[in-house]
N, C-alpha and C positions, 0 to 999 in steps of 0.2 A: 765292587760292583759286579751284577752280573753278565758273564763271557762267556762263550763257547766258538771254539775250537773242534774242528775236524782234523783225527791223527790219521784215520787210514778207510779206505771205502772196499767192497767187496766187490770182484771183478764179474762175480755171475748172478749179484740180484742187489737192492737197493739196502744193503746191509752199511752200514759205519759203526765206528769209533770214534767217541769223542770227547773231550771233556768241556764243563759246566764249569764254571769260577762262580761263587757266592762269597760274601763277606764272611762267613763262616764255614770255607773250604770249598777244596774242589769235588766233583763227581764224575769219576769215568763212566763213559756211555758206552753201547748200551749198558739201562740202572736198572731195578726193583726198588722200588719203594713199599718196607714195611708199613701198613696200615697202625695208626695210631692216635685211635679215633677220640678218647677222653685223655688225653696229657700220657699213653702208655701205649706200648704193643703186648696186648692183654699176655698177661701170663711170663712176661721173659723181663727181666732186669736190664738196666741203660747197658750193666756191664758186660753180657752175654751178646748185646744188639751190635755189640764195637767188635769184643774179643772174639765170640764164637760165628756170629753170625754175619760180621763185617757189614754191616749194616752203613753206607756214605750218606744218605737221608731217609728221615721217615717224612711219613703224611699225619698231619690231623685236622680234625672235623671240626668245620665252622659253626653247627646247629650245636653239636653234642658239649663243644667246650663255651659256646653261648648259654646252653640250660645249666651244665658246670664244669666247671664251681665257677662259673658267669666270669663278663669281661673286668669287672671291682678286683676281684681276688687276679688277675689274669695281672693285671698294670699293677698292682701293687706289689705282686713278685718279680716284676720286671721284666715280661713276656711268658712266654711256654718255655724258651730253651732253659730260662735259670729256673721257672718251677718245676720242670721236671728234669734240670740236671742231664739237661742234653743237648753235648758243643758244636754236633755238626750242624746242616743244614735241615730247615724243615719247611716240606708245602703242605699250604690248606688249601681245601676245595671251599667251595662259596659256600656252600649249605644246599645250591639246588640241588643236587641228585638229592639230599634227605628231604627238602620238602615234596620233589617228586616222591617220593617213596609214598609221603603219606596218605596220597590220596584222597578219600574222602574230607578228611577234615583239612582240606589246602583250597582255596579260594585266589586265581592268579587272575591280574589285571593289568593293564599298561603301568600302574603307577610301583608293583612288585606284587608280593603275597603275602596272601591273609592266611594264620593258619594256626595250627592250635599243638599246644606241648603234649608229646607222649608219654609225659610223664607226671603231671599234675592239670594238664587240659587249659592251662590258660591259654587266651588268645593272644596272638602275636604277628608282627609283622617286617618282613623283609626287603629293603628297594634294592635295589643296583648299589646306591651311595652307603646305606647299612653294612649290606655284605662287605664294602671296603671298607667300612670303620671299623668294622670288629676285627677283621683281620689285619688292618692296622694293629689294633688292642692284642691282637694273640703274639702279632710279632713274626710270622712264617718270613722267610729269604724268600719265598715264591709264593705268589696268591691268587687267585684263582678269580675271573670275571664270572658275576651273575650271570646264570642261563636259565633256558628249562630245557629237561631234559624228556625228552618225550618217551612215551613207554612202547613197545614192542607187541602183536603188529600196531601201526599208527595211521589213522586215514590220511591221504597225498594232502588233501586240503588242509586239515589243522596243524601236519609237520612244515608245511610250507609257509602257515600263517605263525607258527611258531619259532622260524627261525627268523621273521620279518622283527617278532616281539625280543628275540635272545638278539640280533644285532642293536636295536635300540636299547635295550640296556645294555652292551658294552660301549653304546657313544658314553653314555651316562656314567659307567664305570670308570672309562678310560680318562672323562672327564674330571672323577671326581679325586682320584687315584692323582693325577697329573697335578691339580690345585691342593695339595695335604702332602704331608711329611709323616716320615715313617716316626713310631714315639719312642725307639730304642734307637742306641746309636750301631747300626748298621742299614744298611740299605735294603728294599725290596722293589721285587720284578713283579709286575702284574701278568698274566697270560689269557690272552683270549679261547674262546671254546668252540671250535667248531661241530654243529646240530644238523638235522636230516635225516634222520631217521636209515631206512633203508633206501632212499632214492636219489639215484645218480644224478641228477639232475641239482636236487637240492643241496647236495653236497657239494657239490663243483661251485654252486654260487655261494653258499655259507666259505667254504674255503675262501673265496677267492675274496668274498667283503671282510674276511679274518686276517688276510695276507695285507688287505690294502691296510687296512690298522698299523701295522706295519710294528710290532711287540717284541723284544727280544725272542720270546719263544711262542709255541702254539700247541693247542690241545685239541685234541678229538673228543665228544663226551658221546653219549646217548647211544654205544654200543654196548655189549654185553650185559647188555639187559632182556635175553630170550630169543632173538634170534639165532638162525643157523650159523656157524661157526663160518662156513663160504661166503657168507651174505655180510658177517663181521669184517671178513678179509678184502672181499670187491670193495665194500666202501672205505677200506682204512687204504687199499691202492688210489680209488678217486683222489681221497685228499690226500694224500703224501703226494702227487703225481702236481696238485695246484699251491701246494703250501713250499716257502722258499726252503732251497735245498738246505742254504748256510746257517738254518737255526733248529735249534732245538724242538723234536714234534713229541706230545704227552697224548698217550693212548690211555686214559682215564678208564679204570676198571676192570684190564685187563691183566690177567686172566688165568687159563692154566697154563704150565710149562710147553705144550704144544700152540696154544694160541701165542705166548711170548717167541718161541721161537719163528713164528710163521710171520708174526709181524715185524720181527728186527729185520728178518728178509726183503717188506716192504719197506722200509725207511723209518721206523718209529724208536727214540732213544730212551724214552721214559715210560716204566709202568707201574700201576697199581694195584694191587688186590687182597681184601679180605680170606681169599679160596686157602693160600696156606695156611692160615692160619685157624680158619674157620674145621677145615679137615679134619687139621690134627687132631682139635679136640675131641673129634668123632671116630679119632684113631688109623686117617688112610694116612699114608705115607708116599711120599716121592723118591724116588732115585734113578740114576740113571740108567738101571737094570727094567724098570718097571714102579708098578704100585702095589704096592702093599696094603693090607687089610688086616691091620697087628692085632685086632681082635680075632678073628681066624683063629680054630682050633689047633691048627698045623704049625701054630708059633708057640705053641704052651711047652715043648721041651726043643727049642733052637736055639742052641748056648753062640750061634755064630752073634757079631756085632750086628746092632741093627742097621746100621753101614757104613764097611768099612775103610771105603771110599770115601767115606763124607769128610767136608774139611771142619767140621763140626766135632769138638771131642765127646761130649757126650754119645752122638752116635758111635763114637769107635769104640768107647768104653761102658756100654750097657747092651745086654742082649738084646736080642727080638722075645725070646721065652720072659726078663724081666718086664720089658715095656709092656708086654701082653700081659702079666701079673698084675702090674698098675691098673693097668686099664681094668680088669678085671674086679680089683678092689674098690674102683673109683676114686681112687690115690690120686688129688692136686698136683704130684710130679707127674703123672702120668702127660697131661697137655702139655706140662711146660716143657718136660722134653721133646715131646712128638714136633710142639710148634716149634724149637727150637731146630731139632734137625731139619722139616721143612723149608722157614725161613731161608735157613744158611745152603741148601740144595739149590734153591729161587738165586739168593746170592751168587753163588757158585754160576750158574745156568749163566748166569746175562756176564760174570767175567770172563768163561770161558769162551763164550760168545763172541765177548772183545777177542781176547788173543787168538780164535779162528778168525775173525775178521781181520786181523793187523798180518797175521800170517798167509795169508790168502788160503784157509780149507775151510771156510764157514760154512760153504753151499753144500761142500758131501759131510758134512760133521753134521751139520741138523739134517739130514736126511736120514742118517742114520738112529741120532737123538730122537727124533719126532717118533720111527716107528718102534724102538726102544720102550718111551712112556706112554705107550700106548696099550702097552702087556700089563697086565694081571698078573702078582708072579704070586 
């Protein structure tokens, strides 16, 4: 069943440590959550996500593993974890942030959404009680309550009338979730979403209707969707400040190694993002030196490791001059190592994170961390 457990808190800002108990293992806090959106983390094998990259859970997507290979094929291999041969722990998101995405072709109402596949245009529809069947169906240790996620800027009136509509479907959720049993033999956690957009005001009340729910964990959504990275951080302090200390808080979406570090500082133990992985393939790189831009002319003869710091072995054992050769030829290795070192840097970030936080130096370690990857090297 799911647990969490606080091992140690930080004495100069709202930073912890803690671990998560699922039926399929523990998670020390603060996490990263590898993104893995159709049954994979594009590009990197189960065995690189364990061994190099220490990956303790991935994420996958409610829409993306609904169009496929659908919930049929999903139950008849007996969830996500044994179709895709992955033992730890996995959470899915509801599918709103992807019906938000789609915009035009999305149609929402009190009763869920109307909305049509990006990939063959059928129409289709989504309630509060859907989104829990499917993720029932996929099988996640963590699942996510139906919301909507509002887009960035947002008018006061429609985020305010849309957090009215995202708490009515979590009565729905919570209710539907509560009356149904999981269809594999382990257990799942449902987590509510707190919405608001950028206004303090909204946030304090979504917070606080999220806390009376009363959920083993909690989530933030509808950030890091184009606002300023300040206006990220004031409203991720609103709600850490109304949501209860002793559980688990999920900052959905986030972000870069500077926004992760800024928000472990505020109280946040779980995160998620596309960015490393999305980069790589575009060839920037993370370290704790700086970012790298391995396409760069100035790495075509740097026989140094592309880094060799990294607890990732391929980074110790391929140059920056090779990595840039890849990329250069348009070589398949080329991402999968780039996303591989990134990942496992993301990795790295949030456990080193932990043991500043258990050792009391977290507050001058990310001070220095922060203006670190902030450099262009």
């Amino acid at each position: 069943m799911f647990n969490f457990e606080l091992a140690s808190t930080d004495a100069h800002s709202q930073a912890r440590a803690g671990v998560i108990t699922t039926d399929h293992g523990s998670i020390n806090t603060p996490i990263f959550m590898p993104v893995g959106t159709i049954g994979t983390v594009k590009g990197v094998h189960q065995r690189e996500l364990v061994k190099d990259i220490k990956a303790q859970i991935i994420l996958g997507n409610t829409y993306h593993l609904f169009l496929r290979p659908g919930i049929d094929i999903l139950e008849k291999a007996g969830g996500l974890h044994k179709f895709m041969n992955w033992d730890g722990p996995i959470l899915t998101d509801s599918g709103g942030y992807q019906v938000y995405s789609l915009g035009e072709i999305r149609k929402i109402k009190p009763e869920g959404v109307t909305f049509r596949s990006h990939i063959d245009g059928r129409k289709l529809f989504f309630s509060p009680e859907i989104a829990i069947d499917i993720q029932r169906s996929i099988g996640g240790d963590i699942i996510m309550a139906f919301d909507e996620c509002t887009p960035y800027p947002c008018d006061y009136n429609y985020a305010k009338k849309s957090i009215k509509l995202t708490h009515k479907w979590l009565k729905r959720c919570c209710d539907h979730f509560d009356n149904t049993q999981p269809k594999y033999d382990y257990a799942q956690t449902m987590i509510p979403i707190v919405q608001g957009s950028t206004y303090t005001d909204l946030r304090k009340e979504s917070a606080k209707v999220i806390a009376d729910f009363d959920r083993p964990a909690n989530a933030i959504g509808g950030l890091s969707v184009g606002e300023p990275a300040p206006e990220m951080y004031a409203m991720t302090d609103v709600v850490c400040n109304e949501l209860p200390w002793e559980k688990p808080r999920y900052l959905m979406g986030v972000g870069t190694p500077m926004n992760i570090l800024e928000c472990i500082a505020l109280g946040i133990d779980m995160f998620d993002c596309v960015l490393p992985s999305r980069n790589a393939r575009h060839g920037l790189l993370y370290t704790a030196e700086g970012m790298i831009n391995i396409k760069n002319a100035k790495w075509k003869d740097c026989f140094d490791p592309i880094d060799a710091h990294a607890t990732t072995e391929v980074s110790r054992v391929h140059t920056k001059a090779y990595l840039r050769h890849l990329f250069q030829c348009k070589e398949l290795l080329a991402g999968q190592i780039a996303t591989i070192h990134n990942l496992g840097f993301y990795l790295w970030l949030v456990t080193t994170a932990r043991e500043k936080i258990i050792d009391g130096t977290f507050t001058a370690w990310k001070t220095s961390m922060v203006q670190n990857m902030a450099r262009r090297l």
